[in-house]
C-alpha positions as CSV (number, residue, x, y, z in Angstrom):
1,X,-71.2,17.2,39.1
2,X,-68.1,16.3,40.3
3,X,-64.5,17.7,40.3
4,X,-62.9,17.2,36.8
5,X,-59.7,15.2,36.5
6,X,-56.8,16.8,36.5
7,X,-55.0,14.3,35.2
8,X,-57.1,14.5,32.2
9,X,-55.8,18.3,31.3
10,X,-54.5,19.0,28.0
11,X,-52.1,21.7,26.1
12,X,-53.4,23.0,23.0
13,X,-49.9,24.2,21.9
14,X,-51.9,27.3,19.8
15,X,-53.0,28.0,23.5
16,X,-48.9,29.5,24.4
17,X,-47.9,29.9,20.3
18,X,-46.9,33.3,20.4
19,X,-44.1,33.1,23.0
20,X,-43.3,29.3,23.3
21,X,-42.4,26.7,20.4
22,X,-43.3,22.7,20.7
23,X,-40.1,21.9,22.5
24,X,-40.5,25.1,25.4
25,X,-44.3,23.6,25.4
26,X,-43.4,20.7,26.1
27,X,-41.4,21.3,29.0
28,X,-43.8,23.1,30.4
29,X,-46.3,21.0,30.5
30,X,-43.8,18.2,32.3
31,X,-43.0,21.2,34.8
32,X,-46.4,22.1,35.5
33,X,-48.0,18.5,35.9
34,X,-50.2,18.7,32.2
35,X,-50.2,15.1,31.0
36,X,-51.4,16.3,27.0
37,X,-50.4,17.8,24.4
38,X,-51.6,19.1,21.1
39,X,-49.3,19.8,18.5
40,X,-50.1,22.5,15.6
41,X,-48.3,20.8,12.6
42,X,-46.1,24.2,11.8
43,X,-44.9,24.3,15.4
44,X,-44.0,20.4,14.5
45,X,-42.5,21.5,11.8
46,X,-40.1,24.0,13.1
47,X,-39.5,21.5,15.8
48,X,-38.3,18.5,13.7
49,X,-41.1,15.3,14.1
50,X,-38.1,12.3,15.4
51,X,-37.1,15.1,17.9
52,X,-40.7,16.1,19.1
53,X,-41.7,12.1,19.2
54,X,-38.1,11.8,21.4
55,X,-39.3,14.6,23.6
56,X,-42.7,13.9,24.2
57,X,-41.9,9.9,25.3
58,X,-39.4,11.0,27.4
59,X,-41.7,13.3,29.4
60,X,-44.7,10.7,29.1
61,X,-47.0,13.2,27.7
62,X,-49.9,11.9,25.3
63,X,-50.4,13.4,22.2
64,X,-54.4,14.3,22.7
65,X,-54.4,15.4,18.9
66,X,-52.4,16.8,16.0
67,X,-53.8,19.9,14.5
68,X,-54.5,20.1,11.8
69,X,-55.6,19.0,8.5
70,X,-58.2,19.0,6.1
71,X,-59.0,22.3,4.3
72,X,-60.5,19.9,1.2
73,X,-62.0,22.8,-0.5
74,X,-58.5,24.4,-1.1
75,X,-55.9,23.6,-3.8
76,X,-53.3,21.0,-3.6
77,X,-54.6,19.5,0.1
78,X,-54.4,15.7,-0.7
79,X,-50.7,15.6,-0.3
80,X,-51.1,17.7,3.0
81,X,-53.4,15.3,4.5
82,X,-51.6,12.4,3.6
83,X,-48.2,14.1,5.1
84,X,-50.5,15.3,8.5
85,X,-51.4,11.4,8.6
86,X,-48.0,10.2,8.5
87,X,-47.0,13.0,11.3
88,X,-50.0,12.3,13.4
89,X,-49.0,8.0,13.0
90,X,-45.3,8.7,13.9
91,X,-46.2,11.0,17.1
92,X,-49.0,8.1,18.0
93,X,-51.7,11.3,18.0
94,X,-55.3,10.0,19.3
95,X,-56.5,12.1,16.1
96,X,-55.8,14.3,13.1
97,X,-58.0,17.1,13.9
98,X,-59.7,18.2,10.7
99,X,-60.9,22.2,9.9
100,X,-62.0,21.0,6.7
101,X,-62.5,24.5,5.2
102,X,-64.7,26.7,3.9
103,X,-66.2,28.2,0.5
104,X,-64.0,27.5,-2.9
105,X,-62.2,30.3,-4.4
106,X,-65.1,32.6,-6.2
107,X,-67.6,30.3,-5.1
108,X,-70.9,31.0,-3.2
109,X,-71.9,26.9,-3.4
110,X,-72.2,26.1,0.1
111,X,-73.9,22.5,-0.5
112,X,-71.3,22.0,-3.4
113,X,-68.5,22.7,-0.2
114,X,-69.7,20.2,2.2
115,X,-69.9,17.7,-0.4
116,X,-66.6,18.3,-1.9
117,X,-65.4,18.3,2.1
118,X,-67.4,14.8,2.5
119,X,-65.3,13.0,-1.3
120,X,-62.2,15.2,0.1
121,X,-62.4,12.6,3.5
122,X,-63.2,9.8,1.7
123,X,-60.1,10.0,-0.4
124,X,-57.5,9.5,2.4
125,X,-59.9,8.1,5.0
126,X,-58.5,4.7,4.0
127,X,-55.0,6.0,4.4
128,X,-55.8,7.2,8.1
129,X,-57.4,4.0,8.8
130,X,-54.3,2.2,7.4
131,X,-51.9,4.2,9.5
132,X,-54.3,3.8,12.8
133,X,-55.0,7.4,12.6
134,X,-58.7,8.6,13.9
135,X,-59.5,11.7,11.9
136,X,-61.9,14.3,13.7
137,X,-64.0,16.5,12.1
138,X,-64.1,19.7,13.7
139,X,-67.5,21.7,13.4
140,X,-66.9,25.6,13.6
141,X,-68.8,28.2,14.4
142,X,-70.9,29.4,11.6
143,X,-69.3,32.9,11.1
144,X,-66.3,30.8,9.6
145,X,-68.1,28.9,7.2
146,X,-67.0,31.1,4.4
147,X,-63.1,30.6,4.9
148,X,-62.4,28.1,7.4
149,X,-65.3,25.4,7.6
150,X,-68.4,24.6,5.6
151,X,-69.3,21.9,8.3
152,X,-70.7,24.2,11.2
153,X,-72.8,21.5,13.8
154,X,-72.2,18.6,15.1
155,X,-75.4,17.3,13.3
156,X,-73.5,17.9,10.0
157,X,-70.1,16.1,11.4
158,X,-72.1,12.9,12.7
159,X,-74.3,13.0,9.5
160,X,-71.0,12.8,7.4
161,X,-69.7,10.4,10.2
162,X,-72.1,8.0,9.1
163,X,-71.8,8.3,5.5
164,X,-68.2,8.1,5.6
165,X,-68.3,4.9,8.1
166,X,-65.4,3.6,10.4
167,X,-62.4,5.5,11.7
168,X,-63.9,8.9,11.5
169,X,-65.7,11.2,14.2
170,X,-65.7,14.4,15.8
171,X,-63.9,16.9,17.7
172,X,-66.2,18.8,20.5
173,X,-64.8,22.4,20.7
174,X,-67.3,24.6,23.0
175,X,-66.4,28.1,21.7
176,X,-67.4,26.5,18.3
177,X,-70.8,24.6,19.1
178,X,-71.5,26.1,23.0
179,X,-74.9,28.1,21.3
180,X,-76.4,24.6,19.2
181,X,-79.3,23.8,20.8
182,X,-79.4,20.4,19.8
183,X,-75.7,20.2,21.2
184,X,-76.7,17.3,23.8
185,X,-78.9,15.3,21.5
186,X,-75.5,15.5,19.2
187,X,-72.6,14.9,21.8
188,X,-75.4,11.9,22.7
189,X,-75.8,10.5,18.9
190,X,-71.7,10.6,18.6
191,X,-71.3,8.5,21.6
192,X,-67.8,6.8,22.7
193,X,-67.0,5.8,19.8
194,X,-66.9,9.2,17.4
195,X,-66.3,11.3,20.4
196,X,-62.6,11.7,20.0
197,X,-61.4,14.7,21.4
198,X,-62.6,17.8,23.8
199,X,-61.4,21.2,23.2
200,X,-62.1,23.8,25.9
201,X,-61.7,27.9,26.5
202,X,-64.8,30.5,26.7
203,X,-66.7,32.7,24.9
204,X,-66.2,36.3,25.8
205,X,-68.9,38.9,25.7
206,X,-67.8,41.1,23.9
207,X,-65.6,39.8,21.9
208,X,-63.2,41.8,19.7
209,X,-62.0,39.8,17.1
210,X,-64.2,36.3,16.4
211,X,-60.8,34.2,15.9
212,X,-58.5,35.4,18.2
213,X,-60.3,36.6,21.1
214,X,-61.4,33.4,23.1
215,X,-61.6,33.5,27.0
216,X,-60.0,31.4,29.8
217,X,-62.5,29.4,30.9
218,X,-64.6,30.8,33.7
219,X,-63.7,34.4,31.7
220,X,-66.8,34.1,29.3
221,X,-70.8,32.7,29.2
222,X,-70.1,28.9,28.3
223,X,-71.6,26.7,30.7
224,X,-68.7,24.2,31.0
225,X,-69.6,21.6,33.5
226,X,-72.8,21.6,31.9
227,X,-70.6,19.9,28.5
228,X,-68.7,18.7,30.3
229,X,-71.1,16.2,31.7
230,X,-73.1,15.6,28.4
231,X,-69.5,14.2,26.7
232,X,-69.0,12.2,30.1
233,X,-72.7,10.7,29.7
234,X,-71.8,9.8,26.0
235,X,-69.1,7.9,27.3
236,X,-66.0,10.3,26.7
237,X,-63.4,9.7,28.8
238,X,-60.4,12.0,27.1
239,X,-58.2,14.5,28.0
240,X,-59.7,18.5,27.9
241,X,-57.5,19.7,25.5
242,X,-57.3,23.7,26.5
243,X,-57.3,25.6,23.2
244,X,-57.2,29.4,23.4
245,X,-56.5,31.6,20.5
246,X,-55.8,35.1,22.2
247,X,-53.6,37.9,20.4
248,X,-55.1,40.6,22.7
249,X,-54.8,38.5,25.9
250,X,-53.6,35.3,26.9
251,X,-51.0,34.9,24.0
252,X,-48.9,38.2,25.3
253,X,-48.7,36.8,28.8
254,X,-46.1,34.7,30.3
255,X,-46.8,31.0,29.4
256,X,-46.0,29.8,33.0
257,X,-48.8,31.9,34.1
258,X,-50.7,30.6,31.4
259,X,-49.9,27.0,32.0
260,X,-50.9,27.7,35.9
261,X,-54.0,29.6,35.0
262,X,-55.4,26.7,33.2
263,X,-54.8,24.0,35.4
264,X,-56.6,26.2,38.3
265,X,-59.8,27.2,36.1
266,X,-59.6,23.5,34.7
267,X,-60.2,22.4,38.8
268,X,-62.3,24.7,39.7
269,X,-64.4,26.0,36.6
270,X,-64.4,23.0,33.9
């Protein structure tokens, strides 16, 4: 297996959230040599979306993804989505990540989630398409399928995939979908063409808290150039978007540190 690209190194801006705001972010990465970026829409927000669009040309980054929408299974989220396209269209995002969310309030219908997920989709799909926007469903783990995501494998994204048709696909996080064992027969079935974006960290053991204690890469048991190669074989040729949600950890540190941390275990470990 041979030496990732580092040209191919991505920011997850949720990676350096707790000390750094989109426009420190994206500084960094131009100081540092990171290419990508991935915005979280509040960080946008705060930010102003002409002034983050201005910033990122000007440093010749490419937005890897916009994170996030979906959540279809909650009130009011059709006018979300439809704003999260419009912000991922003006910043020229290669995908709207979608955590598509979880059980309804005072429900305990988990096929009545997924389906109401899959018409939730549907609904703006042709928006997204209009607007060139990929959207990329994002399995996660199953311990958040109550409150965050009823769609859990990458055998349920693809299935949906199908159903839903063109302009729709997946996003491949490994702390999410490292344990499927039926992971490479799935990152093979998506292929090129609903593989749209890579999200890497580690999965510590232990771990203290299941959403904010991922690991640096090379910190934890995922077998990353393992993954890496399957998406590669599919035909995946994207950025590694470096995604690390860390309150006990990474997110206290300095995000220059950070930033240097990840572009050394994304050489040597990834």
């Amino acid at each position: 297996m041979s030496a990732p690209d580092p040209s191919k190194l991505s920011l997850n801006t949720a990676t350096i959230r707790e000390k750094w705001g989109l426009a420190q972010a994206i500084d960094g990465c131009a100081r540092h040599g990171i290419r990508g970026i991935a915005p979280w829409r509040d960080q946008l927000a705060a930010m102003g979306v002409k002034e983050a669009v201005r910033a990122i040309k000007a440093n010749g980054l490419a937005v890897t993804g916009l994170c996030r929408g979906g959540f279809f299974t909650a009130k009011d989220w059709k006018d979300d989505n439809r704003r999260a396209i419009e912000e991922a269209h003006e910043l020229g995002a290669r995908c709207l990540v979608l955590v598509v969310g979880g059980l309804p309030a005072g429900s305990k219908d988990l096929a009545g989630a997924r389906n109401q997920v899959k018409e939730g989709i549907a609904a703006i799909l042709p928006e997204a398409r209009k607007a060139g926007v990929p959207l990329a469903i994002e399995p996660l783990h199953p311990m958040q399928a109550a409150e965050r995501a009823c769609i859990n494998t990458l055998e349920q994204a693809l299935d949906m995939c199908d159903q839903l048709g063109s302009g729709i696909g997946v996003a491949v996080d490994v702390y999410h979908v490292w344990w499927d064992p039926k992971l490479a027969q799935q990152i093979a079935r998506a292929g090129k063409q609903r593989l749209l974006a890579y999200h890497i960290c580690d999965w510590l053991v232990p771990t203290r808290d299941l959403l904010n204690d991922r690991g640096m890469m090379g910190d934890g048991v995922v077998d990353l150039p393992k993954i890496r190669a399957m998406v590669e074989r599919a035909g995946y040729a994207g950025f590694h978007e470096v995604e690390i949600f860390s309150k006990l950890n990474w997110w206290q540190r300095d995000p220059d540190e950070v930033l240097s941390i990840c572009k050394d275990r994304h050489a040597r470990v990834t």
